[in-house]
C-alpha positions as CSV (number, residue, x, y, z in Angstrom):
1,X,173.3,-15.3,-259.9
2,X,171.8,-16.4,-256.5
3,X,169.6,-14.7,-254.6
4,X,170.9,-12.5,-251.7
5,X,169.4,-13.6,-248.2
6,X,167.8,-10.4,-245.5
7,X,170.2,-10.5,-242.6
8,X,170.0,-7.9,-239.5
9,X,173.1,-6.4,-238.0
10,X,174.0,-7.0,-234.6
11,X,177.1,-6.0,-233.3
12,X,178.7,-6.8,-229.7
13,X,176.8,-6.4,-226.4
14,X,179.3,-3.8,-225.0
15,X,179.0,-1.8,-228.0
16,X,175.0,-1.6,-228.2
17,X,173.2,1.5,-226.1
18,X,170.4,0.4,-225.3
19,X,170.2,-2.3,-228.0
20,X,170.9,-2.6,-231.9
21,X,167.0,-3.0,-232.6
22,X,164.7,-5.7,-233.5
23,X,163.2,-7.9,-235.7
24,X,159.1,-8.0,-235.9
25,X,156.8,-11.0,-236.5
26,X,155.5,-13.8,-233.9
27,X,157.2,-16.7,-234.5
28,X,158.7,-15.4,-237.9
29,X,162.4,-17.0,-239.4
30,X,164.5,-14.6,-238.3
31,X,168.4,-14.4,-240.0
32,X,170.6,-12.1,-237.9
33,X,174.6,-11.9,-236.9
34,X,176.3,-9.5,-235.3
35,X,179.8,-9.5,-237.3
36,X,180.2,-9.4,-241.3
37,X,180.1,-13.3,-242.9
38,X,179.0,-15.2,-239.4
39,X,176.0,-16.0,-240.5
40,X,176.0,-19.3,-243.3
41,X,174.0,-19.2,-246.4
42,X,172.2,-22.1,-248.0
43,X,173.1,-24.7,-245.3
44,X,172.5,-25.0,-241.0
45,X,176.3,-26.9,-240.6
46,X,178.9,-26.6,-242.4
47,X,181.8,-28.1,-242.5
48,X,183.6,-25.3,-241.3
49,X,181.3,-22.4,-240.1
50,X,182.2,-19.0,-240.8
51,X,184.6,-16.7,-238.8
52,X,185.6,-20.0,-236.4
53,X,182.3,-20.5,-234.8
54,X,180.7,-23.4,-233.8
55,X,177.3,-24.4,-235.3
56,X,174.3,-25.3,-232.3
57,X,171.0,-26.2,-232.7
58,X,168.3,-25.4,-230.1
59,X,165.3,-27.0,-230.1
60,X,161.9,-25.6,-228.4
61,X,159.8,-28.8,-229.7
62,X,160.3,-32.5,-231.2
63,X,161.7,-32.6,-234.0
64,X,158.7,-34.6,-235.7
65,X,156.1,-32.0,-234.5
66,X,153.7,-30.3,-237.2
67,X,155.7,-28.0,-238.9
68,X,153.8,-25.0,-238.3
69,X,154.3,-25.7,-234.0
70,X,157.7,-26.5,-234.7
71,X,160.5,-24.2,-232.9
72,X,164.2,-24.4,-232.9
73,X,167.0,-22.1,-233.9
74,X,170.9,-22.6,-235.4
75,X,173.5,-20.5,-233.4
76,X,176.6,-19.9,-234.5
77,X,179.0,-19.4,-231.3
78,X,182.6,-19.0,-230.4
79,X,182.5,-21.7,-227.8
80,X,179.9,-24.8,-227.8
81,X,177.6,-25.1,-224.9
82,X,179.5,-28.2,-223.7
83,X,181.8,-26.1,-222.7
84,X,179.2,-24.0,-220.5
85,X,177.8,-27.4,-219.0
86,X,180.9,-28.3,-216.2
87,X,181.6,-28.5,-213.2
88,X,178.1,-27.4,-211.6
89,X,177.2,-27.8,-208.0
90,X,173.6,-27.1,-206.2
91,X,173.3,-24.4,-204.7
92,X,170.5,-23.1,-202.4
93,X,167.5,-21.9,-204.5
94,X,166.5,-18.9,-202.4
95,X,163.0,-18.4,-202.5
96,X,162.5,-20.0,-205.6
97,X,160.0,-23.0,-206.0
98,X,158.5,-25.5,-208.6
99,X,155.8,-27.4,-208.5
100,X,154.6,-29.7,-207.4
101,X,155.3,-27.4,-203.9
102,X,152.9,-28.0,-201.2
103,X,154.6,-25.7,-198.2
104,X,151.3,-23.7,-197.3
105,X,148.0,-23.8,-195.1
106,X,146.2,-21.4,-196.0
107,X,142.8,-22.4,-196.8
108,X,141.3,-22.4,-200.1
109,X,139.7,-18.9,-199.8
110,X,140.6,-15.1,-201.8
111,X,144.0,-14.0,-200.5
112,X,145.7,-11.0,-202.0
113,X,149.0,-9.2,-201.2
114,X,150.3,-5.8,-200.7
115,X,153.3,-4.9,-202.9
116,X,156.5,-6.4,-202.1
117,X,158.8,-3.3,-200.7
118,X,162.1,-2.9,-203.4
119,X,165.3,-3.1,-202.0
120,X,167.7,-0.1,-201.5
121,X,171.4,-1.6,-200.7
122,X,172.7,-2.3,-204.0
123,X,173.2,-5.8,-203.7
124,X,170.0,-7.9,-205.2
125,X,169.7,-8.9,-208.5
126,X,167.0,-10.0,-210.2
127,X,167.4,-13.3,-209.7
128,X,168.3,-12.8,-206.0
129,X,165.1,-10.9,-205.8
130,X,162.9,-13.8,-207.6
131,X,161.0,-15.5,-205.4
132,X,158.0,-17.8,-206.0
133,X,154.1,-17.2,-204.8
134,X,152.5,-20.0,-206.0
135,X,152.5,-23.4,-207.8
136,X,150.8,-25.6,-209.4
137,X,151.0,-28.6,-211.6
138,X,154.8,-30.8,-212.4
139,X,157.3,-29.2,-214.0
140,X,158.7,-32.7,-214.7
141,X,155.5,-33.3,-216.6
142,X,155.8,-30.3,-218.6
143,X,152.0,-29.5,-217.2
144,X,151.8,-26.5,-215.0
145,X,153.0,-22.8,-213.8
146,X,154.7,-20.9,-211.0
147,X,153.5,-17.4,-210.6
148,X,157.0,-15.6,-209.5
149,X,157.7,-12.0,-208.0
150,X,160.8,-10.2,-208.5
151,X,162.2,-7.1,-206.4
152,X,165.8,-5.9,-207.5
153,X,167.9,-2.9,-207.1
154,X,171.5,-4.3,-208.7
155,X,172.4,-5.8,-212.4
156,X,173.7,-9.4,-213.0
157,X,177.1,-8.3,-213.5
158,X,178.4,-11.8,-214.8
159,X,175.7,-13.7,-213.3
160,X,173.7,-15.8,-215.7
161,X,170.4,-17.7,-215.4
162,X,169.2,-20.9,-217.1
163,X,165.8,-22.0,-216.3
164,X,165.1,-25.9,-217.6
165,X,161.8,-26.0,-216.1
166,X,160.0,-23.6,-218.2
167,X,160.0,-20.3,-220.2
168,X,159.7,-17.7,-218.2
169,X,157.5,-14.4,-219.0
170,X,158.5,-11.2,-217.4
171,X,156.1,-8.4,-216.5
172,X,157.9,-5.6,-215.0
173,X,156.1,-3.0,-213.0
174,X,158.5,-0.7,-212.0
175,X,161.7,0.4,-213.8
176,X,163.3,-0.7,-217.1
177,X,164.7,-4.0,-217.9
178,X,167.4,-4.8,-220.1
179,X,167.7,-8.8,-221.1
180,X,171.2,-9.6,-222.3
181,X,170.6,-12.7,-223.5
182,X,172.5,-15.6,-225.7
183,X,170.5,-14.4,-228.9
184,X,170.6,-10.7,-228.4
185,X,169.2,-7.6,-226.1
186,X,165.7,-7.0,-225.1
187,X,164.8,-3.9,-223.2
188,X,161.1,-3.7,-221.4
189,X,159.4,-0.9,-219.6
190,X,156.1,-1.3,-217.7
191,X,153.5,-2.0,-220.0
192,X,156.0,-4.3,-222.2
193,X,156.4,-8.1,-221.6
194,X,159.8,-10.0,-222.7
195,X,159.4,-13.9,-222.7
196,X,162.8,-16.3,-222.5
197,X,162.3,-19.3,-223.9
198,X,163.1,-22.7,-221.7
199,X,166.6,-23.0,-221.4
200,X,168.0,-19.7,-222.5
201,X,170.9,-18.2,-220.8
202,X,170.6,-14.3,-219.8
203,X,171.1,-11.8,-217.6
204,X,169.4,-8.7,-216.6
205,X,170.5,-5.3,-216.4
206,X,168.7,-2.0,-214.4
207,X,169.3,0.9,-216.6
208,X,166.9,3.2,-214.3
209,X,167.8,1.5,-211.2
210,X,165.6,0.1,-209.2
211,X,162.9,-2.7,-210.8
212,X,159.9,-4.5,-209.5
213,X,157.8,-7.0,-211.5
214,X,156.1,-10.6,-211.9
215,X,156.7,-13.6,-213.7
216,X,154.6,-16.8,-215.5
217,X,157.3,-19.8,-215.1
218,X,155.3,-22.2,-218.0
219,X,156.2,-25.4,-217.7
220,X,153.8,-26.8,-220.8
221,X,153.5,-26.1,-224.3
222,X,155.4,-23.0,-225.0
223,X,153.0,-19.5,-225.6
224,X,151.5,-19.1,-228.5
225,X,149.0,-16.6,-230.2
226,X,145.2,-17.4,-228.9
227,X,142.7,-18.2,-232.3
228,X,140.6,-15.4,-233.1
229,X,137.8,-17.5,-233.8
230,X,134.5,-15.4,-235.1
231,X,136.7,-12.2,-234.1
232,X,138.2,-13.0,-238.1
233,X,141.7,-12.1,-239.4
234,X,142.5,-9.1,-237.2
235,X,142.4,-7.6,-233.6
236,X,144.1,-8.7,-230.1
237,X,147.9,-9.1,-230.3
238,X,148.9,-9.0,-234.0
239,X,151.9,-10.8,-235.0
240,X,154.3,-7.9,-236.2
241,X,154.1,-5.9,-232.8
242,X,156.2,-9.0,-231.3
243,X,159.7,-7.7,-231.6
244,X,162.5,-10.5,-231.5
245,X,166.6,-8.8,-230.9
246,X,169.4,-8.8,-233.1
247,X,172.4,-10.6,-232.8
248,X,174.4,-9.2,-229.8
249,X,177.4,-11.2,-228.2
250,X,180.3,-10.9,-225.4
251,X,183.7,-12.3,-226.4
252,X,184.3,-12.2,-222.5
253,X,187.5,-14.1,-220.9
254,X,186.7,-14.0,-216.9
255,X,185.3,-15.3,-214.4
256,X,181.3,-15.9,-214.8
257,X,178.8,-17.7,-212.7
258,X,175.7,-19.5,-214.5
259,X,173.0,-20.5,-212.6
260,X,170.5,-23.7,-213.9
261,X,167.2,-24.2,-212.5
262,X,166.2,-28.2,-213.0
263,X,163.7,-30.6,-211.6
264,X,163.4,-27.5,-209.3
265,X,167.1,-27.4,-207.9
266,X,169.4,-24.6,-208.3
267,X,173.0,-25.2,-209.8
268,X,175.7,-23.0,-210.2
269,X,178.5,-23.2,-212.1
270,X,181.8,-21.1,-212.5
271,X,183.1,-20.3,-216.2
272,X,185.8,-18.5,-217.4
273,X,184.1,-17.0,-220.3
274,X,180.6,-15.5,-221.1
275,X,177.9,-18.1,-222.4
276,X,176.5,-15.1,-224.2
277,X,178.7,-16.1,-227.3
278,X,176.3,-16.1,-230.4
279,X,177.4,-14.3,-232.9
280,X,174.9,-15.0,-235.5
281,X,171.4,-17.0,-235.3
282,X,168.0,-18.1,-238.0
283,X,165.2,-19.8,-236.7
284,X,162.0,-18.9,-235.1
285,X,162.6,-19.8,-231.5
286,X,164.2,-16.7,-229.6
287,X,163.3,-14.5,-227.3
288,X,160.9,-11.5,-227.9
289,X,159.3,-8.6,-226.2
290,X,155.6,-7.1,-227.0
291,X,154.1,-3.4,-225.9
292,X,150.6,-4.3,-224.3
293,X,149.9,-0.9,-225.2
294,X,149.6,-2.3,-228.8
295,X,147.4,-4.7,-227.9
296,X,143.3,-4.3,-230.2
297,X,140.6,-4.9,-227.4
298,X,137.5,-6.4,-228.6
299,X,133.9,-6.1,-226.7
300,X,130.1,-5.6,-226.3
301,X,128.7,-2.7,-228.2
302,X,125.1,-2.9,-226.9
303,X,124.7,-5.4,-224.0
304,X,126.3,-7.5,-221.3
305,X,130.1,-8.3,-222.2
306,X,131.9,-11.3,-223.2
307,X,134.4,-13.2,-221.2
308,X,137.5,-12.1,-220.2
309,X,138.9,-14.8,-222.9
310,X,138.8,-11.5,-225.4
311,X,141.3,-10.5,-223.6
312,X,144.4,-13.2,-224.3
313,X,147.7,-11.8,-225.3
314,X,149.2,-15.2,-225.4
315,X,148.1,-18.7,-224.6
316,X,149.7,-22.5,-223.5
317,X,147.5,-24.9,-224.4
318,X,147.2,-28.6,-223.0
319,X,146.7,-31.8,-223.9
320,X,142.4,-30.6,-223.7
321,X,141.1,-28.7,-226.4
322,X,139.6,-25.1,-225.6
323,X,141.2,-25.5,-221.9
324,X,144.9,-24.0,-221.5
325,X,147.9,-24.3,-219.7
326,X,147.7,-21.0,-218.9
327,X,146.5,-18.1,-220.6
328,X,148.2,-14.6,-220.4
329,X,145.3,-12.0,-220.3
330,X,145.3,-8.6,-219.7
331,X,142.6,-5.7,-218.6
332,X,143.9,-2.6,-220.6
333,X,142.6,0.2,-221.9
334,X,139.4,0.0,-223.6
335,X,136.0,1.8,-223.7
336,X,132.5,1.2,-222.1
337,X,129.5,1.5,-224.0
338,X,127.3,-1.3,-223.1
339,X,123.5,-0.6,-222.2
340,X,121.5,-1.5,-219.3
341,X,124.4,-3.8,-217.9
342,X,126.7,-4.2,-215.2
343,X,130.2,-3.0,-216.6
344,X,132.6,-4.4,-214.1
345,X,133.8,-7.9,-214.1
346,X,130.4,-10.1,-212.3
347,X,130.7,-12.4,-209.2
348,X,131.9,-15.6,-210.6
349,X,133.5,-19.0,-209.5
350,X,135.9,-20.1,-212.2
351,X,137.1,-23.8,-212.6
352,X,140.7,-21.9,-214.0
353,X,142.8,-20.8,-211.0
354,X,143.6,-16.8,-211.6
355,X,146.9,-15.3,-210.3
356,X,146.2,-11.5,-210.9
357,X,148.7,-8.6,-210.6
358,X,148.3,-4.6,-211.2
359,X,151.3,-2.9,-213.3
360,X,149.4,0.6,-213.5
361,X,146.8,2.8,-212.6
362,X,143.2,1.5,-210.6
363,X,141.6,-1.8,-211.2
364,X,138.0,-1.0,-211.7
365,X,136.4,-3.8,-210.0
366,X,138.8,-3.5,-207.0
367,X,139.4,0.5,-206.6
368,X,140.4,0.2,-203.5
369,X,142.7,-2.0,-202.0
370,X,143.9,-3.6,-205.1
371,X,147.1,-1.5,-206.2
372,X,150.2,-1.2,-208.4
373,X,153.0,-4.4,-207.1
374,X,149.9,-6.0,-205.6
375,X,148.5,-9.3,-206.3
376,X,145.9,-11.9,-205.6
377,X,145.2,-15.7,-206.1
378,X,141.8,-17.0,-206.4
379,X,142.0,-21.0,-207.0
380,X,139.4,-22.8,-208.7
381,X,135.9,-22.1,-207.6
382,X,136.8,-19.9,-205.2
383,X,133.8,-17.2,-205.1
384,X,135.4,-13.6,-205.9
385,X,134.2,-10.6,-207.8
386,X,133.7,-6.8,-207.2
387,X,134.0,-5.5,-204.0
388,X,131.0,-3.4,-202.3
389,X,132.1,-0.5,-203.5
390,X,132.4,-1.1,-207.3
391,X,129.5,-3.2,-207.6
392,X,127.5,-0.2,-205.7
393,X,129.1,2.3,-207.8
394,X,128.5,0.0,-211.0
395,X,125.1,-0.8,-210.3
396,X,123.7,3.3,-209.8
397,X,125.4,5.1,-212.7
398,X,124.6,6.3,-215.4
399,X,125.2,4.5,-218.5
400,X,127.3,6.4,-220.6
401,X,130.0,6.0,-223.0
402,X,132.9,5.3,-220.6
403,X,136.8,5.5,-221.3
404,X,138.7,3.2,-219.1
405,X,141.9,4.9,-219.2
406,X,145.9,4.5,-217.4
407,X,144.9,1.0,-216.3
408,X,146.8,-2.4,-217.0
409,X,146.0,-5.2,-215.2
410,X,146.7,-8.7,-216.3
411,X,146.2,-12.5,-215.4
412,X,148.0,-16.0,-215.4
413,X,144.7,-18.3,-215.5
414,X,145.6,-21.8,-215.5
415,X,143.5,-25.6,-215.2
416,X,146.2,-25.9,-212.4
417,X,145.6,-25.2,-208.6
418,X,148.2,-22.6,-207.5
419,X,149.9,-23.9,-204.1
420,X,151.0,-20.6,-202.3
421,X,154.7,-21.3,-201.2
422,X,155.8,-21.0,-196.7
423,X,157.4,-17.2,-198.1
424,X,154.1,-15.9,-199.5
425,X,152.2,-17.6,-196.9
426,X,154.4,-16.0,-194.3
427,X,154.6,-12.6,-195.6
428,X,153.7,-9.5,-193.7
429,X,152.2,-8.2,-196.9
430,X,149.1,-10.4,-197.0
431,X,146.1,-8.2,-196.7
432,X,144.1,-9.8,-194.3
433,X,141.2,-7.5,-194.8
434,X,140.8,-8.4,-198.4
435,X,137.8,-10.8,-197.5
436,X,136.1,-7.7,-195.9
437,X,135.7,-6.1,-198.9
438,X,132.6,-8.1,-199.7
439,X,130.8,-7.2,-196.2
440,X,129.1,-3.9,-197.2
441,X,127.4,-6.3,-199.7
442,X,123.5,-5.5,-198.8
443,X,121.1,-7.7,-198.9
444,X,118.6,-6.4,-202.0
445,X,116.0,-9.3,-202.3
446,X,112.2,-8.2,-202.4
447,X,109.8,-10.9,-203.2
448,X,106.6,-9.8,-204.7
449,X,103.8,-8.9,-202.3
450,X,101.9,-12.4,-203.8
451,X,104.6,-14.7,-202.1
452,X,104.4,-13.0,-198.8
């Protein structure tokens, strides 16, 4: 008697409201198909795959990587994806850009943004409504990030995105996404993130209507879970809160436009059936979504407070130990209990560039201009910090046990410099004020009456 292999339930795309559920663990070997049989057992190719499907592999890494880095995943599809690959012609790439992009002069200074108004006439998708803030690094080198926005008020009806540059992680800020993609569905709300890994075909729906949101394009090692270090076994983002979707497919016969992003051109092509085939999939290399509201703060719990590093969801590390690609981090909800220090992030010049966006509530070292849709960049070693009001505010209260509470703020920090594209330097939304916000700033200094 053999044993009997786990296998999730799919079903097909049209059929699933809002989706058919998922499968938990980071990076786990997931078995799933979404009709009866499609899946094989004991073997990735067979000679003749179940139910008529063709066997694909897709890889995430090298094949001769460590095993425990390695990523790649068998589908088992009712077309190939040679036959998704024709006929493709470039097409303008809208306000999308890769790196290396060097279209802006703004100096190297704080600059922040005022949220990017969401359309009302129905006709941008999400991928019409992408457009790129800054850049930094070579995508062609596999070393670097673009920090995207998205605006969008109309689903991809059979439109479908590739992106070949990088995965892409999707932060939405306003409105529920749903992420009908080759290996299943994914639907995110603000405070959830959904990452597509490189090369992953999709599309994105907008159950509630209207969306808003940001995006980390990685170009380098693909996201993985930060080390805890001294922190031990437990705490931050814990593996079984990463959900990954069941097998979901179209067996669609019309007219479909897929869109590929390489070397940083836009291609389209025109198929005449959906590329969202799969019927059945094992590996570890899919995409997933993660609640941020699941996420296990650590911190002080007597003096001063660590650095913001306790705060990693997921990181991208380079070729330089200890210094990443980029680093997802995020400022949630947490409590305050330190004594005799100053609670708010401190003035600091950091050698990471930090791209910095709001998805709810206030932003307690910038209560006041700093708000939901916004955003700022601060390159490397650019001088930022608190603002005069929080750092006054901060520096007279009384030191209590403090809740920080309906906050989530988060951060792409990378070793790249961010180049702000000619669209975000030319926006209206800039907030020019934002380097007033230091002025109030007094001047405190009292030597001791012996140095006078």
């Amino acid at each position: 008697m053999t044993s009997a292999e786990v296998i999730v339930r799919g079903g097909r795309i049209e059929d699933a409201e809002p989706d058919f559920g998922y499968l938990p663990g980071f990076a786990n070997h997931h078995s799933t198909e979404a009709e009866a049989g499609a899946l094989p057992i004991g073997r990735n190719s067979p000679q003749r795959p179940p139910l008529g499907l063709y066997a694909e592999v897709l890889s995430g890494t090298a094949f001769t990587v460590p095993r425990v880095a390695n990523r790649r995943s068998w589908l088992y599809r009712i077309l190939p994806s040679v036959k998704h690959g024709q006929g493709f012609e470039e097409v303008d790439a809208g306000r999308v850009r890769t790196a290396p992009c060097r279209e802006s002069a703004l100096p190297a200074m704080p600059l922040r943004w005022h949220p990017i108004p969401v359309p009302s006439g129905g006709r941008t998708d999400f991928l019409v409504g992408l457009r790129t803030i800054a850049a930094g690094g070579d995508a062609a080198m596999q070393a670097g990030i673009a920090s995207h926005v998205f605006v969008a008020d109309a689903s991809m009806d059979r439109r479908y995105f590739q992106d070949a540059d990088g995965e892409l992680l999707v932060v939405p800020q306003q409105g529920r996404l749903r992420f009908l993609t080759e290996l299943g569905i994914l639907v995110a709300e603000p405070g959830e993130v959904v990452l597509i890994p490189r090369g992953v075909r999709f599309r994105v729906e907008l159950p509630d209507g209207p969306a808003r949101g940001y995006v980390c394009e990685n170009y380098g090692t693909a996201f993985t879970l930060p080390e805890r270090g001294p922190i031990g076994a437990n705490g931050l983002a814990n593996e079984r809160d990463f959900l990954y979707p069941a097998a979901a497919y179209e067996d669609v016969e019309a007219e479909c436009e897929l869109f590929l992003k390489t070397r940083g051109r836009m291609f389209r092509a025109v198929l005449p059936h959906s590329p969202l085939d799969v019927v059945a999939w094992h590996g570890n290399l899919a995409p997933f979504k993660y609640d941020l509201r699941r996420f296990s703060p650590v911190g002080a719990t007597l003096l001063d407070h660590p650095d913001p590093s306790i705060f990693t969801v997921l990181t991208a590390p380079s070729d330089t130990p200890g210094t990443a690609n980029v680093d997802f981090v995020i400022f949630p909800e947490r409590w305050l209990v330190m004594e005799d220090t100053f609670r708010p992030p401190w003035f600091h010049r950091n050698v990471m560039s930090e791209f910095m966006g709001l998805v709810y509530g206030v932003y307690d070292a910038k209560p006041g201009g700093f708000v939901p849709g916004g955003m700022s960049l601060h390159n490397a070693l650019v001088p930022h910090g608190p603002d005069a009001e929080a750092f006054e505010r901060a520096s007279a209260t009384a030191l209590e046990p403090e809740k920080l509470e309906g906050t989530l703020a988060f951060m792409f920090e990378t070793r790249h410099v961010l180049e702000p594209t000619a669209y975000a330097s030319g926006l209206d939304r800039i907030d020019t004020a934002y380097p007033d916000c230091w002025d109030a700033l007094p001047r405190n200094f009292r030597p001791p009456p012996e140095s006078r």
